[in-house]
Wavefront OBJ file of the C-alpha trace (Angstrom):
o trace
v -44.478 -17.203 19.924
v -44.583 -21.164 20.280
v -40.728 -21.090 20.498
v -40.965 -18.177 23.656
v -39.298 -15.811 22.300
v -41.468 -13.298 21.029
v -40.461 -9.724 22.282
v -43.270 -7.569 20.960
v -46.301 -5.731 22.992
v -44.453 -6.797 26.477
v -46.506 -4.345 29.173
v -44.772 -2.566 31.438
v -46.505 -1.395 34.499
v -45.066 2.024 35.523
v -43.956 5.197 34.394
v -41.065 5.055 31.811
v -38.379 6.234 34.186
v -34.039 4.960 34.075
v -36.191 1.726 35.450
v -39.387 0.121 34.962
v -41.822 -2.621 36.388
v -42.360 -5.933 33.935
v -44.210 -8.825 35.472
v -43.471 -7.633 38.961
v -39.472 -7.117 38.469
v -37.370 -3.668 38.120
v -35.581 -3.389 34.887
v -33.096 -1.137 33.552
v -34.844 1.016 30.458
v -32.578 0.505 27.680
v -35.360 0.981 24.614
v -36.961 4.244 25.315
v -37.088 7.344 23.184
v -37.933 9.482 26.380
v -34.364 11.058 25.153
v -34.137 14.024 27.784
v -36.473 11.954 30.604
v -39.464 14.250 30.643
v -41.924 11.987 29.827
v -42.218 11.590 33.904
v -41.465 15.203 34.890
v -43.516 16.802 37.262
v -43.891 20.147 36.003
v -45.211 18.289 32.409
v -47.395 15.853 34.392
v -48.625 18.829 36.232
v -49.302 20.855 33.098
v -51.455 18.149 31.205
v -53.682 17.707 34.273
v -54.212 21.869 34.603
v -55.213 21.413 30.639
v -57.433 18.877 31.422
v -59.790 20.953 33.996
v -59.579 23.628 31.800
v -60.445 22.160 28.417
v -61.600 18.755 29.554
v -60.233 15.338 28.227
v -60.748 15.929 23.899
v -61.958 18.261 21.952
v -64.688 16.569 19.693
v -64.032 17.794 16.000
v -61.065 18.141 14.037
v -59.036 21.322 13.322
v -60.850 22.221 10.827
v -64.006 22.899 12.502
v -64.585 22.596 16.356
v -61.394 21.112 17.224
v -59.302 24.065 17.690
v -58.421 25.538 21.004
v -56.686 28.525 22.128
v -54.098 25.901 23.403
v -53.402 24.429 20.012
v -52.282 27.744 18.759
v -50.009 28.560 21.616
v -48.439 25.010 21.064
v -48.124 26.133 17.481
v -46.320 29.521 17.988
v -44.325 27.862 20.949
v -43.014 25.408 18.322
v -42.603 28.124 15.797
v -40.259 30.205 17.812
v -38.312 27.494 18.860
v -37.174 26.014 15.533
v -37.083 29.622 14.579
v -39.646 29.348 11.473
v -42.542 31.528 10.600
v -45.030 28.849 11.812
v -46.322 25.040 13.148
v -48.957 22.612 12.695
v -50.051 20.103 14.940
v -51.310 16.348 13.534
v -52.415 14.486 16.179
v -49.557 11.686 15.290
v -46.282 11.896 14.254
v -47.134 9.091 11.717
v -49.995 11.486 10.293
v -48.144 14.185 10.122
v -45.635 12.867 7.137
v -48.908 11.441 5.798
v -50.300 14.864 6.018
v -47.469 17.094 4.440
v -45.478 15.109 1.909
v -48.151 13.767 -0.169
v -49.467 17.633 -0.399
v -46.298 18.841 -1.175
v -45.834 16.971 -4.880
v -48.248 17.852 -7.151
v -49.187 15.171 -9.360
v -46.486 16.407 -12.050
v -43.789 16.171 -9.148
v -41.315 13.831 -8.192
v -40.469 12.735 -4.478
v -37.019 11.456 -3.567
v -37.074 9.164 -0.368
v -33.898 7.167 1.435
v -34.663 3.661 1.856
v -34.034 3.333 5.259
v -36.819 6.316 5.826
v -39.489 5.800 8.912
v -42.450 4.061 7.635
v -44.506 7.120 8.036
v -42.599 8.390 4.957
v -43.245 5.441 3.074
v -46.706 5.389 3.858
v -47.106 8.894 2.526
v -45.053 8.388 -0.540
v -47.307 6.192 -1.031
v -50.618 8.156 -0.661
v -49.316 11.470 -2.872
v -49.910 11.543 -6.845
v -46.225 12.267 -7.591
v -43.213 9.925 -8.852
v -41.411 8.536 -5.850
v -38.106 7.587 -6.282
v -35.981 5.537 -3.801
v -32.516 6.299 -3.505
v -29.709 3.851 -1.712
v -29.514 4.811 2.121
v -27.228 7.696 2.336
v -25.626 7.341 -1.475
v -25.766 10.675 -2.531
v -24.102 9.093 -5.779
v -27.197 6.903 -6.594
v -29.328 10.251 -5.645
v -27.835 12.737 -7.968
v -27.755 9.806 -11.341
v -31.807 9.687 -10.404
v -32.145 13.476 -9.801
v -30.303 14.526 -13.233
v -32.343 11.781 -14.931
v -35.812 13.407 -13.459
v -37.201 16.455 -15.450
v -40.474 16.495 -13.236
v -41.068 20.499 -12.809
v -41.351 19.860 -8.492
v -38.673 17.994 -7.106
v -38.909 17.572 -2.978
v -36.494 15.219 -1.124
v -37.650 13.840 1.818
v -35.416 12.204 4.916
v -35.268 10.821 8.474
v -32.687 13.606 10.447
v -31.451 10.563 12.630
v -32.392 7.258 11.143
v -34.655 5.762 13.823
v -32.967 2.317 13.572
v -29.275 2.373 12.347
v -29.008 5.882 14.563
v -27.201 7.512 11.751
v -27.361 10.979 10.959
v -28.710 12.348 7.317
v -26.162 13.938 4.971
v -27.827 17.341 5.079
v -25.169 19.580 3.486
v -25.253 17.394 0.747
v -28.475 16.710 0.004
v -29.069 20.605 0.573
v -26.035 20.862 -2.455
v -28.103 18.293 -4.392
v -30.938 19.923 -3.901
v -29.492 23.491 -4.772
v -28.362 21.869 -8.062
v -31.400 19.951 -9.165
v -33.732 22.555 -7.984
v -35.556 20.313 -5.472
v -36.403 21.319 -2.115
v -35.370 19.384 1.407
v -37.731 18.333 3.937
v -36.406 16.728 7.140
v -38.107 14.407 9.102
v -37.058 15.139 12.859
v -38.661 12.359 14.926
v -35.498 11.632 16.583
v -33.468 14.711 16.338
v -35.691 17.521 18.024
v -34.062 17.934 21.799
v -31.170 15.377 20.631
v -28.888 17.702 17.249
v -28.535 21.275 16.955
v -28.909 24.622 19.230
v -31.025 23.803 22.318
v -32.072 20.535 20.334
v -33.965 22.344 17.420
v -32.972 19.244 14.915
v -30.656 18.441 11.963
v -30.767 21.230 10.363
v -29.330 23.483 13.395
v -27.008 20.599 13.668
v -25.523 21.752 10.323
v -26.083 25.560 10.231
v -28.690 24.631 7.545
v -31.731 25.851 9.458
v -32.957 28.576 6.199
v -31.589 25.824 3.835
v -34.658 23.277 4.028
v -38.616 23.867 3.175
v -39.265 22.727 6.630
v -39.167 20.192 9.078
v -40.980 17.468 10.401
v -40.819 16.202 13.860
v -43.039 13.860 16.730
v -44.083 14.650 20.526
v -43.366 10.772 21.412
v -39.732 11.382 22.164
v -37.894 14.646 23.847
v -41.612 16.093 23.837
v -42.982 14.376 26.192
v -46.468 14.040 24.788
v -48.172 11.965 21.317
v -49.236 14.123 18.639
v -46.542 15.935 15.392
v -45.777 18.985 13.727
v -44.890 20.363 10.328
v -42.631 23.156 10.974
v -41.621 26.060 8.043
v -42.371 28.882 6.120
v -46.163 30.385 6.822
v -47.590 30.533 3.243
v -46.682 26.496 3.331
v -48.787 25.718 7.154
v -51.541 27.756 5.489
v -51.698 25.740 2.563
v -51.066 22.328 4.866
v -54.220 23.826 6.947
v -56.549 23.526 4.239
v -55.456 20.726 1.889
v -54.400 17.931 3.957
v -56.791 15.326 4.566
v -55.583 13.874 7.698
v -55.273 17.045 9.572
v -58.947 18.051 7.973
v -60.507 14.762 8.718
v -59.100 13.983 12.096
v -59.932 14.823 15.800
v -57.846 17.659 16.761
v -54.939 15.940 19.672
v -56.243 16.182 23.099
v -55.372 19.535 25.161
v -53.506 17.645 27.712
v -51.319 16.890 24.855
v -50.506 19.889 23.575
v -49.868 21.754 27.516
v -46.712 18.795 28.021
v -45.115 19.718 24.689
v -45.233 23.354 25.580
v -44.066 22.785 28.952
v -41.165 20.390 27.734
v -39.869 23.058 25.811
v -39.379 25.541 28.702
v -37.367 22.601 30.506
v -35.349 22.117 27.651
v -34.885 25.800 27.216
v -34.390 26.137 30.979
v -31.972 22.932 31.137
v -29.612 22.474 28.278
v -27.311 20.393 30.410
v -30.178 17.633 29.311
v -29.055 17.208 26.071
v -25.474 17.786 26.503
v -25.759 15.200 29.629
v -27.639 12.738 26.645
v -24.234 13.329 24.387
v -21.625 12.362 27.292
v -23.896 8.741 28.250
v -23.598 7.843 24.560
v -19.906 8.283 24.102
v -19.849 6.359 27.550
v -21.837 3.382 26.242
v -20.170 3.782 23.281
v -17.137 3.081 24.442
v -17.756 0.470 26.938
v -19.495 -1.792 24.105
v -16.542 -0.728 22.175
v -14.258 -2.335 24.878
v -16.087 -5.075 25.608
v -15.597 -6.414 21.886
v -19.039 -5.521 20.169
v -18.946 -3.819 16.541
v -20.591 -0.009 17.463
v -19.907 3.199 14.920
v -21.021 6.317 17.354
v -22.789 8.475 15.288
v -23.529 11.035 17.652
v -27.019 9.847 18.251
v -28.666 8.044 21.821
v -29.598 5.399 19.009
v -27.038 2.581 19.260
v -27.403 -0.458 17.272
v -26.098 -3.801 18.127
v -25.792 -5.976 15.546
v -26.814 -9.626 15.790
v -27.214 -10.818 11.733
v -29.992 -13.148 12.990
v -33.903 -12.537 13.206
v -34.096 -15.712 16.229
v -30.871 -14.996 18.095
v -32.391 -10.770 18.018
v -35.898 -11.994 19.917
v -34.207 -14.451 21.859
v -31.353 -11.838 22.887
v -34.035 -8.993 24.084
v -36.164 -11.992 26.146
v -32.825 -12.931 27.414
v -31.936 -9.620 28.292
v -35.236 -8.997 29.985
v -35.196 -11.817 32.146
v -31.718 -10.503 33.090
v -33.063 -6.469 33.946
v -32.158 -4.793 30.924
v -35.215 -3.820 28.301
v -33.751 -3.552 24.683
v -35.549 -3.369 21.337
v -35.562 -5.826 18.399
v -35.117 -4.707 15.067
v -35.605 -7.122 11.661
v -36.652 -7.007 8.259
v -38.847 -4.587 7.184
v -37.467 -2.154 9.680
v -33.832 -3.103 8.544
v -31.967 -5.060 5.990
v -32.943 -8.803 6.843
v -29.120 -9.096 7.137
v -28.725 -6.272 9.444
v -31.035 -7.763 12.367
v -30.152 -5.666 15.438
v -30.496 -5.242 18.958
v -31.528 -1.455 19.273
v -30.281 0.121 22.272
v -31.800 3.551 23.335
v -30.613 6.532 25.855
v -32.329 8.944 28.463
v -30.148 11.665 29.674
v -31.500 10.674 32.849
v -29.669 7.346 33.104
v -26.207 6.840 35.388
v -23.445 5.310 34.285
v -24.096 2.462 36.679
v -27.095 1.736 34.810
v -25.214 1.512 31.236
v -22.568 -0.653 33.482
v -25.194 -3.186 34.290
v -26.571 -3.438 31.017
v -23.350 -3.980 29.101
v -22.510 -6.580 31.667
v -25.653 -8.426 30.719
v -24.741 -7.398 26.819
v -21.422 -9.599 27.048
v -23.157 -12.616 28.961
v -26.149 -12.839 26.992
v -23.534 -11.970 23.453
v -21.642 -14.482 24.291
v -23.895 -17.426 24.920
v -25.766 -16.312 21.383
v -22.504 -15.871 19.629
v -22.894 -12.560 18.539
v -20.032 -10.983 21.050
v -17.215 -10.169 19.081
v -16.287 -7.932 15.925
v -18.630 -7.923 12.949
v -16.345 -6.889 9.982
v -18.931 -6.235 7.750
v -20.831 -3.554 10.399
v -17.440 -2.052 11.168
v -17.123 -1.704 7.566
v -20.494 -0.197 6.757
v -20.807 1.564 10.062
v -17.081 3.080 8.784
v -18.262 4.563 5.452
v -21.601 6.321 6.639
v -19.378 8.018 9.165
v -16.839 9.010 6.366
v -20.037 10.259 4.538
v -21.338 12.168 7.185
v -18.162 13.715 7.880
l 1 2 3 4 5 6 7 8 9 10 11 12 13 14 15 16 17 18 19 20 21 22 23 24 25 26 27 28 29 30 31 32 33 34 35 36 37 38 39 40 41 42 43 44 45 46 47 48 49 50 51 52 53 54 55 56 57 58 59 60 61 62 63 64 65 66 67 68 69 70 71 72 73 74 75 76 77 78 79 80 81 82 83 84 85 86 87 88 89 90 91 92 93 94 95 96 97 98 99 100 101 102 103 104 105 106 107 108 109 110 111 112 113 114 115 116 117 118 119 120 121 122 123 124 125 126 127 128 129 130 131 132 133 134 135 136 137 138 139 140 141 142 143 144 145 146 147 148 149 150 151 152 153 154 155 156 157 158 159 160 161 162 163 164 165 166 167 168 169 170 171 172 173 174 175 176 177 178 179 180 181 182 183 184 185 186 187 188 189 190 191 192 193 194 195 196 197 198 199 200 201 202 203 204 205 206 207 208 209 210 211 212 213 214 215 216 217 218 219 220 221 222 223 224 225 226 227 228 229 230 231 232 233 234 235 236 237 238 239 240 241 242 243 244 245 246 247 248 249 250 251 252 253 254 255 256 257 258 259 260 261 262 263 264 265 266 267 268 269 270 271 272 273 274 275 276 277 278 279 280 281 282 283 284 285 286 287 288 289 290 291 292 293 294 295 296 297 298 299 300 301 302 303 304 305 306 307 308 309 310 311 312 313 314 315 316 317 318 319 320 321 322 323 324 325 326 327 328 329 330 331 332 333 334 335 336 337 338 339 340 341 342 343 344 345 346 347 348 349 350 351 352 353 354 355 356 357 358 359 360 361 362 363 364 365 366 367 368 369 370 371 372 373 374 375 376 377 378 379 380 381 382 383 384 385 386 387 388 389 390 391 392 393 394
């Protein structure tokens, strides 16, 4: 902060659209996880405000008790029938909502197996169940199955980010499915930033791999292709009902405003409606891709709208995104906790409703600023571990 360069809780003051307003100027949105644009639709804008005069602005108790309107339980069936499981729960974050399954799903004689690059909401709740938790080497299935076969806990549940919200990597499903399979332990997915991005229609990582009936459910967040804040555990029904009256911070929470729930409902008949969205999404990334490729930086495409940048440096990362900034291009930091402190990156997010002459401009400003900071140029070491979680994830 003394030094300038501190690129945290910057306001911007407009609508996440391909652009937005900071201190007065336009600037091209590079660090948004509005992945299919609907965050500004009309027809989702329009649907929160018709919730609003109908239910009003909250709904004064949780779940549980008062909280629960006749639009919470359509949002629940609409999300049922589109990842195709028996039923939903809404949390009113996505955070709460891995702090609201995956501590209720080990028992206190169960063991729960976590990646170490998993969101912080998984941490968190690892941290707030009764069970072992175990911490296995990002994407080393090797280092997984030594600490499944040496677990003889009765419950085994393995828990893991679908896309990994940082790197942009995509879990190893089929094998920890296979891992799973062998060590009798079920998978849960945590699909934050896969819904609307992987599979059929966007319905996550599991579609992605044709493992939809493989996993004991998924998690996922409204704050990306939803449109909307709030979460949802989706899976088999005997598991919601159990959710519904065991988990604390569904129980002992205000139930997520109806406004909320109308946009995610709405945002799934656009992406039902418009599939071009996601495959639109798929064809910017190989372009940016590609271009950064070109212009000499060290990317891996996984597939994913998440495309890191590495820097190596904590100082050169915050003085790189204010850089950036002042130059029209918004871009996310990314150091230790949230990564490897040796793996400080410049985080670089797509909408499907960017052009290409936006991605143009903001590589542009990618080589000038790169350059001047000395981090323009191949990065052995990324290639190298960028290489082998490709090779792993076939």
């Amino acid at each position: 902060m003394e030094a300038g360069v501190y690129p945290y809780f910057r306001p911007i003051d407009s609508e996440q659209g391909v652009t937005v307003i900071m201190n007065g100027h336009e600037v091209v949105m590079m660090g948004s996880n509005n992945y299919l644009g609907l965050t500004n639709h009309p027809e989702v804008k329009q649907a929160a405000k018709d919730a609003i005069e109908r239910y009003g602005t909250g709904c004064a108790g949780s779940r549980f008790l008062n909280g629960t309107l006749a639009i919470h339980e359509e949002c629940e069936e609409t999300l049922a029938d589109f990842m195709g499981t028996e039923a939903a729960i809404v949390f009113s974050t996505g955070f709460m909502t891995n702090q609201g399954t995956i501590p209720y799903l080990v028992p206190r004689e169960g063991a729960l197996f976590i990646d170490r690059a998993n969101h912080a909401s998984i941490i968190d709740a690892a941290r707030l169940g009764f069970g072992k938790v175990v911490k296995f080497m990002h994407g080393d299935m090797t280092d997984l199955e030594k600490k499944l076969k040496l677990n003889d806990a009765p419950f085994k549940l393995i828990a893991v980010d679908g896309i990994f919200s940082m790197e942009g990597d995509i879990a190893p499903l089929p094998d920890l499915v296979e891992l799973g399979r062998k060590y009798d332990a079920d998978v849960l997915v945590d699909d934050a930033h896969s819904i609307g991005v992987l599979g059929d229609n966007g319905k996550g990582t599991a579609s992605h791999f044709g493992l939809d009936d493989a996993i004991i459910g998924t998690v996922g967040t409204f704050s990306k292709s939803f449109a909307s804040i709030g979460g949802f555990f989706s899976g088999p029904e005997d598991v919601v009902h159990y959710l519904k009256h065991k988990s604390r911070p569904l129980i002992f929470s205000a139930s997520p405003p109806p406004a909320n729930m109308a946009a995610v409902i709405k945002a799934i008949e656009i992406i039902r409606r418009e599939p071009e969205r996601i495959t639109r999404l798929h064809e910017l990334t190989k372009y940016l891709v590609n271009a950064l490729q070109q212009a000499g930086f060290s990317i891996q495409e996984h597939g994913t709208p998440i495309i890191p940048v590495y820097v190596r440096d904590p100082m050169t990362v915050f003085k790189a995104c204010m850089m950036l900034q002042d130059e029209g291009v918004f871009v996310n930091p990314v150091v230790a906790p949230a990564v490897a402190p040796e793996d400080a990156l410049i985080r670089l997010s797509l909408m499907s409703t960017l052009e290409e002459s936006h991605l143009d401009f903001a590589v542009e400003k990618l080589i000038k600023v790169g350059a001047e900071l000395g981090f323009l140029g191949q990065d052995e070491n990324a290639v190298a571990v960028a290489n082998g979680r490709a090779e792993r994830e076939g």
